[in-house]
N, C-alpha and C positions, 0 to 999 in steps of 0.2 A: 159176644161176637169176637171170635177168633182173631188178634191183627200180629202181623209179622213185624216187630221190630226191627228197624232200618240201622246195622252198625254204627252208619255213618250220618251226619247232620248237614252233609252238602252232598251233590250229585255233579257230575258233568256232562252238562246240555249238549244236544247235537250240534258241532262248528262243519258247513262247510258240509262237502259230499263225502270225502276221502279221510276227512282229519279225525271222526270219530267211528269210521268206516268198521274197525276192529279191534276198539277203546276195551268194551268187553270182557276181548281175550288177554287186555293187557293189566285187566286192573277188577274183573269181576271177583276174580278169589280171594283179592282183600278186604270184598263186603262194599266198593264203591260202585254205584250205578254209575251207569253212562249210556248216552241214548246216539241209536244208527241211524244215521239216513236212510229209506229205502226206494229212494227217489230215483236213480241212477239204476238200472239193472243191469247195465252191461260192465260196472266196474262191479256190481256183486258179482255179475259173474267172473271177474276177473279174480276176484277174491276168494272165490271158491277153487279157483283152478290154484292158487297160490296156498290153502290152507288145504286142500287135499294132500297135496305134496308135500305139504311141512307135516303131516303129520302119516305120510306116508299109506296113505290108503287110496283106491282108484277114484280117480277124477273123473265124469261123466260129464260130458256139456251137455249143458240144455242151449239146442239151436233158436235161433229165432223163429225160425218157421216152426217149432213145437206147438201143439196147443195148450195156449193160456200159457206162453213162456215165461213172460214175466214175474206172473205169481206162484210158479214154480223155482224160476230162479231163487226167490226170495224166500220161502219155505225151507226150499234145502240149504242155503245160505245161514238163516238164524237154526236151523237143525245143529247146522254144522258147528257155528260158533257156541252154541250151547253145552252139544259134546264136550267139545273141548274144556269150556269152562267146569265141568260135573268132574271129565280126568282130575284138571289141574286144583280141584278142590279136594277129590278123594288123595292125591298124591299129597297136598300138604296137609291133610288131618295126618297124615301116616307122616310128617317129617319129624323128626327128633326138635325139641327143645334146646335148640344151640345157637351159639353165634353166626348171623347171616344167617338161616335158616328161614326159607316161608313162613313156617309159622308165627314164629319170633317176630316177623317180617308183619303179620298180622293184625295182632294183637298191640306191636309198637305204633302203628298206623291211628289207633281207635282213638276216640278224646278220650281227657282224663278224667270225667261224668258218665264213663261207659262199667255198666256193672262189672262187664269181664275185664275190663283194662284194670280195674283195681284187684279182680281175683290174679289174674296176672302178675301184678308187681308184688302179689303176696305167695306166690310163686318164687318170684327171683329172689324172695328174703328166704326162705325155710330151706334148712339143711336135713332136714329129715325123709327120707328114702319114699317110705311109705306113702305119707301128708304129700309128698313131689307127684305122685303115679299116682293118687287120688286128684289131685289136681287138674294134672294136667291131662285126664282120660277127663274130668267135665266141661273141663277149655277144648276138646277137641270137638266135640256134642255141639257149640256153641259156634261154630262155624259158620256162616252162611255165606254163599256167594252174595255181589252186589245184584239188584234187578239188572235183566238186560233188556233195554227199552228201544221204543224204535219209534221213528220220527216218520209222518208224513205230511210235507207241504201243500195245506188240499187248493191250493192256486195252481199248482205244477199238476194238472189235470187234463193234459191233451186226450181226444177220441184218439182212439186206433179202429181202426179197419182189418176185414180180411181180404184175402187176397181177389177176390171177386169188387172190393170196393164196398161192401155193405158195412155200415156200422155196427161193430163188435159189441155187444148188449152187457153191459158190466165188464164193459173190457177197453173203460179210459184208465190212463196210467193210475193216479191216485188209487181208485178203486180195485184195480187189478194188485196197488202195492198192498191195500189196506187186506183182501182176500188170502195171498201170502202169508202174509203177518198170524190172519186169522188160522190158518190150516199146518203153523208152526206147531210144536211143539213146547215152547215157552210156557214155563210158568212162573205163578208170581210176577207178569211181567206189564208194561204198560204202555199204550200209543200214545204219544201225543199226535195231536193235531194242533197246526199252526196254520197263520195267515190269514183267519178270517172262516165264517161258514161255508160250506159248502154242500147244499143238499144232498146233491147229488153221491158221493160220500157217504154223508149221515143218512141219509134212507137204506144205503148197502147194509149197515150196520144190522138192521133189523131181521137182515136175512143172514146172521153171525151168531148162534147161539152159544159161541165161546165165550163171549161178553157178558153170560146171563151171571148172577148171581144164586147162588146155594141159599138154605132156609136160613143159616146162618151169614147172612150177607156177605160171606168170601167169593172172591173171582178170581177165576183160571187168570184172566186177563182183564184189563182195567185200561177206563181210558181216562185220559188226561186233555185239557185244553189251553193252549196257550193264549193268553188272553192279554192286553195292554190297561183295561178298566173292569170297572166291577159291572156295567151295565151292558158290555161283549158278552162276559160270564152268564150273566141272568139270562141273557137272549139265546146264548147257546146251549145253556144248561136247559132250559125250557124242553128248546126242541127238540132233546133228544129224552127229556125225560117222557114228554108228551106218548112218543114212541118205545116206552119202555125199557129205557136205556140210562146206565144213571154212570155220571161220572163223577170220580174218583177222586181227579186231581184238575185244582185251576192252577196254571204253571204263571205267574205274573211275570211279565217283561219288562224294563221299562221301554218304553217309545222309543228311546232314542241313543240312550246312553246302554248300548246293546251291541254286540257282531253282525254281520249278515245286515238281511233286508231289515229296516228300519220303519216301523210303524207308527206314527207321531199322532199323539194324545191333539184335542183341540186345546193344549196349553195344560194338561190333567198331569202332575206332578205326583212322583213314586210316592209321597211321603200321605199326600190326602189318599191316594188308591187303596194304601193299603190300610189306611183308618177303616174306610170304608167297608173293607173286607172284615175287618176286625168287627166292627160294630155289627154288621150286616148277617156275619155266616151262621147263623143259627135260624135268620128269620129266610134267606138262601136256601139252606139244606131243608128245609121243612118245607119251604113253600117244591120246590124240587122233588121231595119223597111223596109230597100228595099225588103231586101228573104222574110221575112214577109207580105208584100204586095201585093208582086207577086201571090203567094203562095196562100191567099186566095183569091185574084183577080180570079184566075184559076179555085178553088173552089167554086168561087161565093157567098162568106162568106160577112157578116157585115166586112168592115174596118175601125177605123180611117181614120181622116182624118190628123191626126199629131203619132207621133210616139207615143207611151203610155209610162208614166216614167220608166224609170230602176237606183233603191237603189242600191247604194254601202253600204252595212255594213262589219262591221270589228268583228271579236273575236280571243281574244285568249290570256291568260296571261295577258291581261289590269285591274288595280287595285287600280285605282285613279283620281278623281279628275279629276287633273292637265294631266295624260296622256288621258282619255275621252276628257276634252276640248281641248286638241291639234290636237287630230283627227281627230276631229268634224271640225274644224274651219279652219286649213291647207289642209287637204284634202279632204273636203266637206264631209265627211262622215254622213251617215241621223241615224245611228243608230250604237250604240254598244254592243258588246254581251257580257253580265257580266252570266258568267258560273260558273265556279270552285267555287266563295263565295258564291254561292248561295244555295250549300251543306250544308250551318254551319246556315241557315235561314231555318228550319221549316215551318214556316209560307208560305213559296215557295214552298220546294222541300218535298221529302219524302226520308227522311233515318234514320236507326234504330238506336237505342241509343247508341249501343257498334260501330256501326262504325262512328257515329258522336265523339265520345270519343277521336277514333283513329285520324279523322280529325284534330281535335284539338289539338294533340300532335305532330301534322306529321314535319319532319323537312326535308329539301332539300333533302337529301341523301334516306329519305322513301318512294320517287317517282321513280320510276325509267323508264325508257324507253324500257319495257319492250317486251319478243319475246311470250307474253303466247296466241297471241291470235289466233285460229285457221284459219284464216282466212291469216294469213302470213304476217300481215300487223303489221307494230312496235304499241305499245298500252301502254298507260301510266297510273298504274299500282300502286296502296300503299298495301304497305307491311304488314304485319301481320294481316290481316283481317281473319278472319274465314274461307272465300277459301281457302287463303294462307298456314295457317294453317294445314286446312284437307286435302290439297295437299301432303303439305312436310309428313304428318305423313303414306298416303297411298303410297308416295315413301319407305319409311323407311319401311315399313312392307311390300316391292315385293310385292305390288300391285298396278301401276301405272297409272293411267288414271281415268277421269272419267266415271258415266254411262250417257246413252244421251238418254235422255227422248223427248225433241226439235225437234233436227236434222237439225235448222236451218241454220247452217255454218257446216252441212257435203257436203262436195263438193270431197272428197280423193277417188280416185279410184286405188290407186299404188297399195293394196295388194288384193282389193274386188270388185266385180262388181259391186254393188250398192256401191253407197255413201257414204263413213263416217266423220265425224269430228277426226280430229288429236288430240283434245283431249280425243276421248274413247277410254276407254278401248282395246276394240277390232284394234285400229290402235295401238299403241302404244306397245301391244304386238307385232305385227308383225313388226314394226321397229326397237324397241329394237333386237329382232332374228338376223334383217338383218345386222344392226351392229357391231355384234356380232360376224356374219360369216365373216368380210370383213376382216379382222386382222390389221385395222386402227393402225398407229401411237399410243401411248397413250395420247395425247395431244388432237388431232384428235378425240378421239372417245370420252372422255370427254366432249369435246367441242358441238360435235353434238348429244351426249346421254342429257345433259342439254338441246340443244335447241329441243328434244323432250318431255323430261317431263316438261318445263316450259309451256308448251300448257295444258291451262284450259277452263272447261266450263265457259262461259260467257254467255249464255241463263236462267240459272237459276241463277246463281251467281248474275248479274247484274239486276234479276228480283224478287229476295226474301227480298228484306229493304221493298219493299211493303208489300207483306205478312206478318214480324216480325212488321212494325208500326200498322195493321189493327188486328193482330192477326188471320191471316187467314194462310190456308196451299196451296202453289203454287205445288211442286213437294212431293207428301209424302217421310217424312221422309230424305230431302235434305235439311236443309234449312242454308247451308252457306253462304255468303256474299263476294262477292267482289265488288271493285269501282276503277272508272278510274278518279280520278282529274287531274288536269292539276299541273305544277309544284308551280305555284303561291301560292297552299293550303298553302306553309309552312309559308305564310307571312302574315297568316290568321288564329289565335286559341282560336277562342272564338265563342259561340253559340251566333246568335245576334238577334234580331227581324227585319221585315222587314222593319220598318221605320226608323231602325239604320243604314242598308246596304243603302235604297233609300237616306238616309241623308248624306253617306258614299260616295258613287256615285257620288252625286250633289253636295260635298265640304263642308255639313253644319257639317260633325264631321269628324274626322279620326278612324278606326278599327285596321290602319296597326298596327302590332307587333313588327314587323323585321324594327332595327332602318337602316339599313344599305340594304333596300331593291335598287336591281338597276332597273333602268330606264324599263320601257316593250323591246324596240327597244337591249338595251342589254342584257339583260337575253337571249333573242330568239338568239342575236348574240355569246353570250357561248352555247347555246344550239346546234348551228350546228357546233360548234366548236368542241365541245365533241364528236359530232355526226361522223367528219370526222376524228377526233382520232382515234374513237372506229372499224370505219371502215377497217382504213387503219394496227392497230393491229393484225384486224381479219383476214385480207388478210394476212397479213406475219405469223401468225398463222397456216393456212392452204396452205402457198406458192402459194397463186394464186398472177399471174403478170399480169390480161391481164386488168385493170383498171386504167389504166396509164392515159387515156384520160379524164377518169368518173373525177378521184382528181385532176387535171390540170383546167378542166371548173369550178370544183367545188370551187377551192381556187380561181382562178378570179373572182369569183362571189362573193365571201365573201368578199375579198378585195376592189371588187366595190362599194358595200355598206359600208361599213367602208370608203371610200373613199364621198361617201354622206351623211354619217351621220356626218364627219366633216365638209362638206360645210354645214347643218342644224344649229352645233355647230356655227361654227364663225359667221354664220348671223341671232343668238340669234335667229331660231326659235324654239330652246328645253332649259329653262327656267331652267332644274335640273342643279343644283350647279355642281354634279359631273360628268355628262354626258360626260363632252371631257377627261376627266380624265380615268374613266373609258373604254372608247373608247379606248384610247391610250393602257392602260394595253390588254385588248383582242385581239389589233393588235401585241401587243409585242408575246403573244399566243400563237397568228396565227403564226407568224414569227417563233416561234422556233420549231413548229411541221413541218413544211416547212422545217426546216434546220435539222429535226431530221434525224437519220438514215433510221427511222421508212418510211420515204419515196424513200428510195434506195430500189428498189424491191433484 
């Protein structure tokens, strides 16, 4: 079975709508994957009107009123970026061997475990003419762009209609993005999906013959699942093998200590998940290739004749070195996703100067875990941004909500028959009202008056650092900024270039700031700790008792872990100084929130 060797042993995750919007084009021809949003169509199309022109060729708007505009937009969008990345690879095989030079630029990028990175530096020692042009004609063979991967959040799933008002028949957003994707051009390339199953989604799949598999188990395209536990994975992987569909890659999150929307484990710690994967992926893949096999046997489809591989990768709050190689080498992990640093590299991602500013100043306490995202799902959130900002000041002046130009996280129907997003305007009045009328406690309606005005647009917000870098206009006259880093930002404040973070990464310099950063596997372990605090306050808050059972699994669970991250400890295989030290303090934590009142309902 044919498999393409990956350059590189980290990847960068989708941040945000805008942020990896056209990562790709910035960093595909050094061999680094990085994955799109395709969530937003109207800032692809904005991207396409901005890279037609940069690269000098006619611009064609696809109108809204087109049919199947969306999943056209998106088509010609990754078409487009593609191009581009095939020029800018054939132009650096063809660059000279010199100082600053792409290629040079390349090959310096690769770890130092990389076949060709070592034919390379046997390169820069030979003076011999001949042995040099023998060389370097095999190092240029050996090129590959990074995958260019693309994200779809199957919760971000509104119906569309047409203009008569009927229900568009495979023409809800996801689906229309996931069609796009499929009728690209991309090869070698792979979806994730994130946020949970989504049938509706994964049955479209089956009518994608791009996703099939050859005799030899290779795919055009490949799908990927983002997943928080190994018992998501089995569920999801299930049902789509069930349907002849086999994937690829389970993308591991952790819950919590992650960018963006925040999906919290019932207490299930990075460090047990990924055992679990370890021990588990063989009895996984096989149980997977049987429904799989059935499935298109019945179909009458191309099979393998072996199971086709399935990647474990990891993200999320990872920040060094020393935690990537332990990953990698303990729990066989084939790839790791460095996300949140990759906000403070330009050269990668795309975000605007005032909120790279902010990046760099962020400290622990400017992240928070926040309720703003319409979608009901926890979202993690830096404070003082221009959203933030023009939120607080439209609270202050009784006028609360945004306006919704999108509409793509309006799903609310409590006060309207159509759709709305919880942070417009128009919901937002009508909850506020009902509030109002209930004669709530004052505690009580405090409480829940914040957890409605912290509800902000994220459509535009998460989509305007593009527009502000290109100098282009996304929504008129909207053009605030928000961003969702992961907590790690704060142990990270400095703008760096990409071959200081790829050096960073692979152990040839340090970035970190914060002399007292802890370990990954703890930070996430304060992280649910906090989590089950802030819970168990809000429950006594509001005198709800009936979750008695939810914080009983939930403290076993954390206890469990904590309980194997000391067997890790004493059998030296986590190498940080302070690792059982610090272990110890967060069990002590755990222990006194346990004994607080705060859990006497």
């Amino acid at each position: 079975m044919m498999q393409t060797s990956a350059p590189h042993s980290f990847h960068i995750p989708v941040m945000g709508l805008a942020y990896t919007i056209d990562s790709p084009i910035k960093v595909a021809r050094f061999g680094i994957a990085s994955t799109i949003s395709i969530v937003e169509d109207n800032l692809i199309e904005m991207m396409r009107r901005y890279y037609y022109n940069a690269i000098r060729e006619n611009y064609i708007p696809i109108p809204a009123t087109a049919n199947d505009y969306r999943a056209k937009r998106i088509t010609d969008y990754l078409n487009l970026v593609n191009t581009i990345v095939q020029q800018q690879i054939e132009k650096l095989r063809a660059a000279a061997f010199e100082t600053g030079s792409e290629i040079v630029k390349y090959f310096e990028l690769l770890p130092e475990n990389n076949t060709w990175k070592q034919v390379y530096k046997l390169l820069m020692q030979t003076n011999d003419a001949i042995e040099k042009a023998n060389i370097e004609e095999q190092l240029r063979q050996q090129i590959v762009a990074g995958s260019i991967d693309v994200n779809i959040m199957t919760k971000a799933d509104k119906n569309n209609y047409d203009h008569s008002g009927a229900l568009l028949e495979d023409g809800s957003d996801a689906v229309a993005a996931l069609r796009g994707y499929a009728n690209s051009n991309l090869r070698e390339s792979t979806i994730v999906f994130s946020a949970g199953m989504n049938p509706r989604v994964y049955n479209y799949l089956e009518k994608c013959p791009q996703f099939a598999a050859d005799e030899q188990g290779n795919f055009k395209k490949k799908i990927a699942i983002k997943v928080s536990d190994y018992r998501s994975a089995f569920i999801q992987g299930k049902y789509l093998a069930k349907k002849g569909i086999w994937v690829s890659e389970f993308r591991i999150e952790s819950g919590l200590n992650c960018g963006g929307h925040a999906f919290a484990t019932d207490g299930y710690l990075m460090g047990p998940i990924l055992e679990t994967f370890k021990t588990k992926k063989t009895e996984l893949t096989n149980t997977l290739f049987e429904l799989y096999y059935k499935s298109n046997l019945a179909k009458e489809r191309l099979i393998p004749n072996q199971p086709p591989p399935i990647k474990i990768t990891v993200q999320g709050g990872i920040g060094t070195a020393a935690e990537t190689n332990f990953l990698q080498q303990y729990y066989a992990i084939e790839s790791i996703g460095w996300g949140t640093p990759f906000l403070l590299v330009p050269e990668a991602t795309t975000v605007d100067e005032a909120t790279l500013q902010l990046l760099c100043a962020a400290q622990k306490e400017d992240v928070i875990l926040s309720k703003n995202s319409p979608l009901g799902v926890r979202f993690h959130y830096l404070r003082g941004t221009t959203a933030d900002k023009e939120k607080i000041t439209r609270i202050k002046n009784g006028k609360p909500g945004s306006p919704c130009t999108e509409k793509h996280l309006a799903f609310n129907t409590e006060f309207t028959e159509e759709p709305v997003c919880t942070a417009s305007v128009k919901y937002q009045r009508f909850k506020i009202a009902q509030l109002q009328s209930l004669q709530l406690p004052h505690h009580e309606y405090e409480h829940r008056l914040k957890e409605v005005l912290d509800k902000e647009c994220l459509c535009v917000g998460l989509s305007n650092a593009a527009a502000a870098v290109y100098n282009l206009s996304f929504v008129k006259n909207y053009e605030a900024v928000n961003i969702c880093p992961g907590p790690n930002i704060a142990h990270f404040s400095k703008i760096v270039s990409l071959q200081t973070m790829v050096d960073h990464i692979y152990g040839r310099t340090n970035i970190i700031t914060h002399p007292n950063r802890p370990h990954v596997f703890i930070a996430e372990l304060h992280l649910y700790i906090t989590y089950l605090q802030e819970q168990l306050e809000e429950d006594v808050l509001l005198n709800s008792t009936n979750r008695t059972k939810y914080f009983t699994g939930y403290v076993n669970n954390l206890q469990e872990g904590i309980a194997y991250y000391l067997n890790l400890a004493d059998n030296g295989f986590i190498q940080d100084t302070n690792f059982k030290s610090d272990l110890l303090s967060a069990q002590d934590r755990l222990k006194a929130i346990v004994n607080n009142k705060v859990m006497e309902y």
